[in-house]
BALOBA-1460 file (C-alpha; in Angstrom, 3 decimals):
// residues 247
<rec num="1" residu="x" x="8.570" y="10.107" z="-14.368"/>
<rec num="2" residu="x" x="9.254" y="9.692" z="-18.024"/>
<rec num="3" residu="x" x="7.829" y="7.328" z="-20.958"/>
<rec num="4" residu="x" x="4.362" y="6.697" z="-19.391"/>
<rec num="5" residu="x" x="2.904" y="3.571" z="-21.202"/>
<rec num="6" residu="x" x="-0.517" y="2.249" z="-20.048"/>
<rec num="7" residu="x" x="-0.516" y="-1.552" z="-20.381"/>
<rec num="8" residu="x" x="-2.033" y="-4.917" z="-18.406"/>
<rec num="9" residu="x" x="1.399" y="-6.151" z="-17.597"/>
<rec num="10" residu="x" x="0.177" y="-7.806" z="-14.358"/>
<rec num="11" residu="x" x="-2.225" y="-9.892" z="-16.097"/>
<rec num="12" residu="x" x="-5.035" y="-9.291" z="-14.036"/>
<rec num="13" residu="x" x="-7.059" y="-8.006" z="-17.139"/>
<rec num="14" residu="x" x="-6.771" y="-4.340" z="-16.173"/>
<rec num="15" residu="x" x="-4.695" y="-1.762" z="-17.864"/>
<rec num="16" residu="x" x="-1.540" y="-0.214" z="-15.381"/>
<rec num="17" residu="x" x="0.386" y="2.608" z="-15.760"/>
<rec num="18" residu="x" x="4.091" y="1.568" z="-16.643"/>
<rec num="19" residu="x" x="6.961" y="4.195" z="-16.137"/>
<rec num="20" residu="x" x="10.252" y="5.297" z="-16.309"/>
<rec num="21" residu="x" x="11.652" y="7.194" z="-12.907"/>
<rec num="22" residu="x" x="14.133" y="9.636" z="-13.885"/>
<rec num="23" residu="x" x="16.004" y="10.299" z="-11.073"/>
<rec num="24" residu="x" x="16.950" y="6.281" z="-10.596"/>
<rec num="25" residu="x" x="16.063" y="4.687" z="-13.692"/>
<rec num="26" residu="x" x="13.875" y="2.157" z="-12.607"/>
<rec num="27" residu="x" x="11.224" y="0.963" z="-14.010"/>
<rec num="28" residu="x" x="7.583" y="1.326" z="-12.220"/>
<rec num="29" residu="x" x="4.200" y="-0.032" z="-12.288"/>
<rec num="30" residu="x" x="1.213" y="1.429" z="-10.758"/>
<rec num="31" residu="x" x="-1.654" y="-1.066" z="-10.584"/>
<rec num="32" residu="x" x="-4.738" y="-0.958" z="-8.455"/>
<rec num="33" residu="x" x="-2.348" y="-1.677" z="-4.941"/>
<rec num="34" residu="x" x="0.126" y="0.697" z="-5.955"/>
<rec num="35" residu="x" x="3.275" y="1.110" z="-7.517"/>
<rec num="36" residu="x" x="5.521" y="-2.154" z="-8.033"/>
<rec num="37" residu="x" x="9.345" y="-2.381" z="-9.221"/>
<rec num="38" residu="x" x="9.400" y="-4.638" z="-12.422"/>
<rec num="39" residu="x" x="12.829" y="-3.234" z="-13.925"/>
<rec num="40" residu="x" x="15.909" y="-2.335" z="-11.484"/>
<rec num="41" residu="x" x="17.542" y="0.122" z="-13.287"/>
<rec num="42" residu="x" x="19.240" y="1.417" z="-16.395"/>
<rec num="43" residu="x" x="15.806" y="2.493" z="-18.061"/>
<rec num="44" residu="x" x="16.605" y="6.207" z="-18.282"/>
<rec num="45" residu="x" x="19.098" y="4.585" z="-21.645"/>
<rec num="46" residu="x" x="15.816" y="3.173" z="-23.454"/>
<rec num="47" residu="x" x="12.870" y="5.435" z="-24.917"/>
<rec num="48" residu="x" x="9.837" y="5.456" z="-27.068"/>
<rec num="49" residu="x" x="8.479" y="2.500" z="-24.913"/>
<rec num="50" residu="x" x="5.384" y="0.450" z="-25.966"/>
<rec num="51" residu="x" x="3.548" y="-2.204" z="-24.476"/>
<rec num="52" residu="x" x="1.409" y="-5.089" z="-26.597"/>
<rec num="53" residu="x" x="1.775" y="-8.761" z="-26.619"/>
<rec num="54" residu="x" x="4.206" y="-9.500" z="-29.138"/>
<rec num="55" residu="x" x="4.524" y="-13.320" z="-28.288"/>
<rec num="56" residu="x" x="1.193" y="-14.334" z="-28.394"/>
<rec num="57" residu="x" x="0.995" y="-15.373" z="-24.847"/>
<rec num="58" residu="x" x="-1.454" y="-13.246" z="-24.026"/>
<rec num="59" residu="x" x="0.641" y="-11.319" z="-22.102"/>
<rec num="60" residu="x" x="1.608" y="-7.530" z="-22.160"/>
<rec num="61" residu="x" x="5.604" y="-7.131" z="-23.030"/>
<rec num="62" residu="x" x="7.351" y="-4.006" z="-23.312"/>
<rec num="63" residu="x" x="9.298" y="-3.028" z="-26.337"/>
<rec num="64" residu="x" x="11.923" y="-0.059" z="-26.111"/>
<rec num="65" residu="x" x="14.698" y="1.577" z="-28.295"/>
<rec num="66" residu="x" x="18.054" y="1.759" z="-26.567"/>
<rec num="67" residu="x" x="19.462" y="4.603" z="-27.197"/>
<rec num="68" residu="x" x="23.465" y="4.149" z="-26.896"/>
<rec num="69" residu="x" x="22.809" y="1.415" z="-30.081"/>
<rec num="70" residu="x" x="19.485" y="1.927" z="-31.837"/>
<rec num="71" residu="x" x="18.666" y="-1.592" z="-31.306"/>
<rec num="72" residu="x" x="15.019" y="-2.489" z="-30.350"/>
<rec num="73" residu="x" x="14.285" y="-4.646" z="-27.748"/>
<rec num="74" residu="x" x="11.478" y="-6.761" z="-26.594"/>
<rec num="75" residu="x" x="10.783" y="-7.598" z="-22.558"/>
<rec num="76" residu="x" x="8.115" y="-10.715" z="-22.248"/>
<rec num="77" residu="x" x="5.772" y="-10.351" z="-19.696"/>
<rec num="78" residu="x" x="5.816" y="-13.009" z="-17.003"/>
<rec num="79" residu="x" x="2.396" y="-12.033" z="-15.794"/>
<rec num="80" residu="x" x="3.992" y="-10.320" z="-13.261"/>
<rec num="81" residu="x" x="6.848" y="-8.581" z="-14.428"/>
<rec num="82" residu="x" x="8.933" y="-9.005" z="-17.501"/>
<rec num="83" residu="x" x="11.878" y="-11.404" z="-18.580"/>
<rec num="84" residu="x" x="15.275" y="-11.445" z="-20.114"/>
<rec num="85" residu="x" x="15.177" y="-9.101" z="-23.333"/>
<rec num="86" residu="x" x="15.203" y="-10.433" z="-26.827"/>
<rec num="87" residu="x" x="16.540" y="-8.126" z="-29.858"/>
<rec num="88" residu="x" x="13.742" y="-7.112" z="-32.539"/>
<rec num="89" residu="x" x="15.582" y="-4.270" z="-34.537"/>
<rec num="90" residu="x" x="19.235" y="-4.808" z="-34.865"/>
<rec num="91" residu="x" x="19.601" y="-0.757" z="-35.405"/>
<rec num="92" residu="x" x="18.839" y="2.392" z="-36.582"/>
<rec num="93" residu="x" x="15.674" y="2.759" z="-34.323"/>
<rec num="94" residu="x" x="17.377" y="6.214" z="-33.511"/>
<rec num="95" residu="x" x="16.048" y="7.348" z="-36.555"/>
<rec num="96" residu="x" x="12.019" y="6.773" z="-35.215"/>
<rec num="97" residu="x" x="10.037" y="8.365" z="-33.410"/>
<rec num="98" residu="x" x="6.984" y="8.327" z="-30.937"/>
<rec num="99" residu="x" x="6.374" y="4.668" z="-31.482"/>
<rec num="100" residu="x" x="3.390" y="3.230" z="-30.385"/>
<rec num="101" residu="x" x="2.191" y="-0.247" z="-30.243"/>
<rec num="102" residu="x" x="-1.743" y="-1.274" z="-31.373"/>
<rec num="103" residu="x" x="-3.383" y="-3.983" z="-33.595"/>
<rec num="104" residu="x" x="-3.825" y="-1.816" z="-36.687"/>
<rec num="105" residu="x" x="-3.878" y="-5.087" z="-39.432"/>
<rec num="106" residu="x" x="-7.035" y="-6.776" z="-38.530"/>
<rec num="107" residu="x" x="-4.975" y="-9.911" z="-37.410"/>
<rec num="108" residu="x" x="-5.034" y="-9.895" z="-33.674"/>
<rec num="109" residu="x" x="-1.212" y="-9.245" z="-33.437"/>
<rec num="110" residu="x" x="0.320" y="-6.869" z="-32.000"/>
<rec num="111" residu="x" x="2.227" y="-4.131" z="-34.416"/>
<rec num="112" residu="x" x="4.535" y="-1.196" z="-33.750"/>
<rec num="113" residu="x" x="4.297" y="2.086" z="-35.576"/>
<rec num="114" residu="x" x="6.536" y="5.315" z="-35.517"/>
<rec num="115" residu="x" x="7.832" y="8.260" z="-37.829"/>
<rec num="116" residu="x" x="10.816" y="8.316" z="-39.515"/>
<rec num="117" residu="x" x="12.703" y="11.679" z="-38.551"/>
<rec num="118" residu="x" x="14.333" y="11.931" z="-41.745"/>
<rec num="119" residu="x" x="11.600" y="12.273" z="-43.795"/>
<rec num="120" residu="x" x="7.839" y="12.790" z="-41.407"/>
<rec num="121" residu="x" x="6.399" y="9.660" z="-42.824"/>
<rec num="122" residu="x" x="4.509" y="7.317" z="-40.481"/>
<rec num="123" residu="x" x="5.207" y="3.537" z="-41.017"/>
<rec num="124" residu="x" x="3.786" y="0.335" z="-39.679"/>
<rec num="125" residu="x" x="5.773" y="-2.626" z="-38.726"/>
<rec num="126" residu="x" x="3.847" y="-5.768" z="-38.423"/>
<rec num="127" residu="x" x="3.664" y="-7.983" z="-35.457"/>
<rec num="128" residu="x" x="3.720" y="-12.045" z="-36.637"/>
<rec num="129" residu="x" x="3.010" y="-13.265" z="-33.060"/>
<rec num="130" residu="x" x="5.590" y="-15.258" z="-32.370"/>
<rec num="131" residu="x" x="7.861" y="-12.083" z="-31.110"/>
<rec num="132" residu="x" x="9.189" y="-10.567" z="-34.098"/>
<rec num="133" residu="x" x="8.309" y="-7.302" z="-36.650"/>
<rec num="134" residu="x" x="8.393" y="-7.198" z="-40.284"/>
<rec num="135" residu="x" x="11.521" y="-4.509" z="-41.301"/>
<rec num="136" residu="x" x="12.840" y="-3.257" z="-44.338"/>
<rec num="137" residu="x" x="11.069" y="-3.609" z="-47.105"/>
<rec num="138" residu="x" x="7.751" y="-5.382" z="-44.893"/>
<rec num="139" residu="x" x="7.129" y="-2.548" z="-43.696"/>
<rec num="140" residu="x" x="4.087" y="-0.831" z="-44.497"/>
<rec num="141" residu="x" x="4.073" y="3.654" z="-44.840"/>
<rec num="142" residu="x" x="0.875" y="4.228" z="-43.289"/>
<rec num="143" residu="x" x="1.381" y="8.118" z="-43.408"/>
<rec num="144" residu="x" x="2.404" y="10.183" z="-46.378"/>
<rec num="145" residu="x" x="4.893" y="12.549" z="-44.238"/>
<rec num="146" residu="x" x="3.828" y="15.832" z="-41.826"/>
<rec num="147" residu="x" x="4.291" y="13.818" z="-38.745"/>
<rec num="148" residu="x" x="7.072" y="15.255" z="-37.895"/>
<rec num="149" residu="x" x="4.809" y="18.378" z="-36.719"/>
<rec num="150" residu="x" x="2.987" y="15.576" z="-34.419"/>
<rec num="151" residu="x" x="4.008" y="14.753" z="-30.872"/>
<rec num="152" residu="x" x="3.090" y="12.429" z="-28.258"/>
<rec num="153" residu="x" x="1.509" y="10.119" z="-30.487"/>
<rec num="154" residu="x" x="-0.842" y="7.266" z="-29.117"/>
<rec num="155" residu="x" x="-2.170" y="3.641" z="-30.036"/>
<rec num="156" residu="x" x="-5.534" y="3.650" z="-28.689"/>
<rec num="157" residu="x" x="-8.769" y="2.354" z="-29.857"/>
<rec num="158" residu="x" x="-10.829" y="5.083" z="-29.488"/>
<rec num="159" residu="x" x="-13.894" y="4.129" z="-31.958"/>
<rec num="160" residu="x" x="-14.510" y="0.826" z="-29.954"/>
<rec num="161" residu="x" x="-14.496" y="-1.067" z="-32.818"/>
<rec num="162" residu="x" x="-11.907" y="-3.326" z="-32.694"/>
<rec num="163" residu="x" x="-9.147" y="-1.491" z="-34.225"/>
<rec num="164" residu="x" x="-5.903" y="0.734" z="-33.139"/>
<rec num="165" residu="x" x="-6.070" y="4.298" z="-34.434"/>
<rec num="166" residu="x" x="-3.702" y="7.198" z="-33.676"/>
<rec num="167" residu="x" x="-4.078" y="9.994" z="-31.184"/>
<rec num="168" residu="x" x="-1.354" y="12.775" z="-31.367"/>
<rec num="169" residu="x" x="-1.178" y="16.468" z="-30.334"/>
<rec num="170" residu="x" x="-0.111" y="18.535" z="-33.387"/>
<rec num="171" residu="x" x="2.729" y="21.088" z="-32.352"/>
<rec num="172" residu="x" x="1.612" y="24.381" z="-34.385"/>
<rec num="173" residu="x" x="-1.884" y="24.617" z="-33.047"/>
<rec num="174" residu="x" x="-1.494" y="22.623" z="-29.779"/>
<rec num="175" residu="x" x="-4.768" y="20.371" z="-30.929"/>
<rec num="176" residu="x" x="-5.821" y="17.059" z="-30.302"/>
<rec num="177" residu="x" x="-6.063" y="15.375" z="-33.951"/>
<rec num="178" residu="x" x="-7.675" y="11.144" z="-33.885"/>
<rec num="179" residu="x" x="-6.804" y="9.288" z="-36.928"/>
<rec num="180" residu="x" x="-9.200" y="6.308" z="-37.019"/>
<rec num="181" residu="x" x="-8.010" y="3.165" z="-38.333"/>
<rec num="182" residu="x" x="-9.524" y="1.016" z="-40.952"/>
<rec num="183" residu="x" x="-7.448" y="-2.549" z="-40.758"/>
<rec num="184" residu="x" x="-5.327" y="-1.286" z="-42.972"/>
<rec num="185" residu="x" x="-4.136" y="2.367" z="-42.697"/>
<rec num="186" residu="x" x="-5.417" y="5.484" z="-41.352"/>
<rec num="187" residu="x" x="-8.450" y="7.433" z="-42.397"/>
<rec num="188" residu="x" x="-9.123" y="11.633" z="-42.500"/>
<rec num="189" residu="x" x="-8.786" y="12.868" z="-39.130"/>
<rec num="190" residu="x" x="-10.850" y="14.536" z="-36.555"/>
<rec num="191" residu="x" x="-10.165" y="17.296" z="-34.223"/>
<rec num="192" residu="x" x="-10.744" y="15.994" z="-30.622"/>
<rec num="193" residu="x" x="-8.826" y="18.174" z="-28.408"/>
<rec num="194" residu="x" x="-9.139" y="22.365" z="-29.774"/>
<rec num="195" residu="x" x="-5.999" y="23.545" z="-28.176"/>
<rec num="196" residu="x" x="-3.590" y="23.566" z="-25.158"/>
<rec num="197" residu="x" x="-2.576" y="20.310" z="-25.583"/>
<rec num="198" residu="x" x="1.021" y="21.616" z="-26.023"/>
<rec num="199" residu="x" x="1.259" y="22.017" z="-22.192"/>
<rec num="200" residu="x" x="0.910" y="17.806" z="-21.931"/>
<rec num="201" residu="x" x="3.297" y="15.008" z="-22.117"/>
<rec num="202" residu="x" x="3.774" y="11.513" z="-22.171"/>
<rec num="203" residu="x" x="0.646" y="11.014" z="-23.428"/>
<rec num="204" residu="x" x="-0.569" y="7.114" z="-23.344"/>
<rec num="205" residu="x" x="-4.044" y="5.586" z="-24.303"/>
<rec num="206" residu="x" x="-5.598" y="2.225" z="-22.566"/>
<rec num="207" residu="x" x="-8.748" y="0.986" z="-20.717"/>
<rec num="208" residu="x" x="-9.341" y="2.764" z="-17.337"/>
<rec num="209" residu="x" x="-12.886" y="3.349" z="-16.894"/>
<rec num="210" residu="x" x="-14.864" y="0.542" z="-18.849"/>
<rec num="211" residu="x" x="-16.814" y="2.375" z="-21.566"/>
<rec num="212" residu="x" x="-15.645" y="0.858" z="-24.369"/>
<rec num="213" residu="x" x="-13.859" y="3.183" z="-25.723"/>
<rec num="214" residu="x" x="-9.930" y="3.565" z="-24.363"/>
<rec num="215" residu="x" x="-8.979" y="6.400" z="-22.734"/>
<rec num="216" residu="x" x="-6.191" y="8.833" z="-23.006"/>
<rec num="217" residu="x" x="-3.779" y="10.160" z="-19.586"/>
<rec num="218" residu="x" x="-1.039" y="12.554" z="-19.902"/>
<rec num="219" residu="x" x="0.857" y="14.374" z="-17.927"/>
<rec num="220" residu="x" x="0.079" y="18.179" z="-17.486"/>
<rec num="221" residu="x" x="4.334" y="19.671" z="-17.710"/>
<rec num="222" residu="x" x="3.497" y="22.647" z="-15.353"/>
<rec num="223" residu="x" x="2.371" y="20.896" z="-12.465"/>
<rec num="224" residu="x" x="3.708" y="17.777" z="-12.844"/>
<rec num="225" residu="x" x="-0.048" y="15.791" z="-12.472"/>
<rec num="226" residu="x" x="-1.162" y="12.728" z="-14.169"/>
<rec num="227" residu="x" x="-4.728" y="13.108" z="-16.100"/>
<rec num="228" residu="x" x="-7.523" y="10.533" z="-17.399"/>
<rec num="229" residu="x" x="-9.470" y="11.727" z="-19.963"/>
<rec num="230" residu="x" x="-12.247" y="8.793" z="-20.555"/>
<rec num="231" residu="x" x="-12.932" y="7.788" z="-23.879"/>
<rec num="232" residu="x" x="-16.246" y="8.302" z="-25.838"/>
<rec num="233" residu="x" x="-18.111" y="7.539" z="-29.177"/>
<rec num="234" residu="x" x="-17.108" y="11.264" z="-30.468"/>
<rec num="235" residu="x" x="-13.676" y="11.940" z="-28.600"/>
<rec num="236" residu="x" x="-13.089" y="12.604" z="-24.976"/>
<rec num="237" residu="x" x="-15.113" y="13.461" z="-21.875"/>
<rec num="238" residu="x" x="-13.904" y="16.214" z="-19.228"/>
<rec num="239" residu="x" x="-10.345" y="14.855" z="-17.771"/>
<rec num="240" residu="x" x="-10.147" y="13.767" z="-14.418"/>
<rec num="241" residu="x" x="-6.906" y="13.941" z="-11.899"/>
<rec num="242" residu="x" x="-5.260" y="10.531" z="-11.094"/>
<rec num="243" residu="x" x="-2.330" y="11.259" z="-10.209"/>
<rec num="244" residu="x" x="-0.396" y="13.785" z="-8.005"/>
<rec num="245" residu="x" x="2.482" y="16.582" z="-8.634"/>
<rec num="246" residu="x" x="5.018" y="13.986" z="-8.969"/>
<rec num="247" residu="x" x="4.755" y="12.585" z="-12.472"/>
């Protein structure tokens, strides 16, 4: 499986895990009766997929970067799976990475964030609720550059308070690094995670266990297992194994 995104695209009010199967290209959910079909194929050409509600429908939609064009695209939820795509970036999205989707503006819309590969920086593109992103010059550099020396990065709201921050493994050291967010950028961050976190992918953050807090899971490359690790005040509790050697 490939591009694990954690998401509440059945509208039942609790988060799934939304995936990518490599071997066919379809598109999975696994929700609480197990895994669903919502896309029939072709999703081994998209990446950096996201989930939020972009329409204001209070729905979960995908958004993904296609990668034979650069375009970005947005998939409405129907509740139950998702709808006809809509174009939200016309191109170049080849250029980003890692993009994530939280509400980091303080307006209860959904935005997308991701580094620019060129030059490390992190930027914010805001979400106006209605299914569209700010681009060019609307959009907002949220970090200075060095991101580039990130991976897996992940929109999660870790401090409970109402606000996306960013969770991303730095590459060097193989730590866990949360950047909380203020409503308007990022602030210092904090080590959560002291090592090994190299040997993970496809990291993803949402609300699995009810604490308040979301939670991260990620997949452990060796063995091919999926991992919770449940959110808390201060970081992350002991992880817990959800998911067998086939991820």
């Amino acid at each position: 499986m490939a591009e694990v995104v954690v998401a509440d695209v059945d509208g039942d009010r609790a988060d799934d895990v939304v995936a990518v199967e490599r071997s066919t290209g379809k598109l999975w959910m696994y929700g609480g009766a197990g895994r669903v079909e919502i896309g029939t194929g072709g999703w081994n050409g998209m990446h950096d997929l996201a989930g939020g509600d972009f329409n204001g429908d209070s729905k979960v939609d995908l958004v993904g970067v296609e990668q034979a064009t650069g375009k970005l695209w947005l998939y409405p939820s129907v509740g139950k799976g998702l709808t006809t795509r809509v174009e939200m970036g016309t191109s170049g999205w080849n250029g980003m990475r890692d993009l994530v989707s939280g509400e980091f503006t303080g307006d209860g819309k959904a935005d997308v964030a991701g580094v620019e590969t060129s030059t490390g920086k992190l930027w914010l593109y805001p979400g106006n609720g209605a299914g569209s992103i700010a681009s060019g010059s609307g959009r907002v550099e949220i970090g200075s550059g060095g991101w580039n020396g990130m991976h897996d990065l992940v929109a999660m709201d870790l401090g409970a308070d109402g606000k996306s921050d960013i969770v991303a493994a730095e590459t060097s050291t193989g730590k866990l690094w949360w950047y909380q967010g203020t409503g308007n950028g990022l602030s210092a961050r904090a080590e959560i995670g002291s090592g090994g976190w190299n040997s993970m992918r496809d990291l993803a953050g949402g609300a699995f266990v009810g604490s308040g807090a979301d939670d991260l899971v990620g997949v452990e490359a060796s063995s091919g297992r999926l991992f919770l690790y449940p959110g808390k005040a201060t970081g992350l509790d002991a992880r817990k194994q959800i998911g067998t050697a086939d991820w």
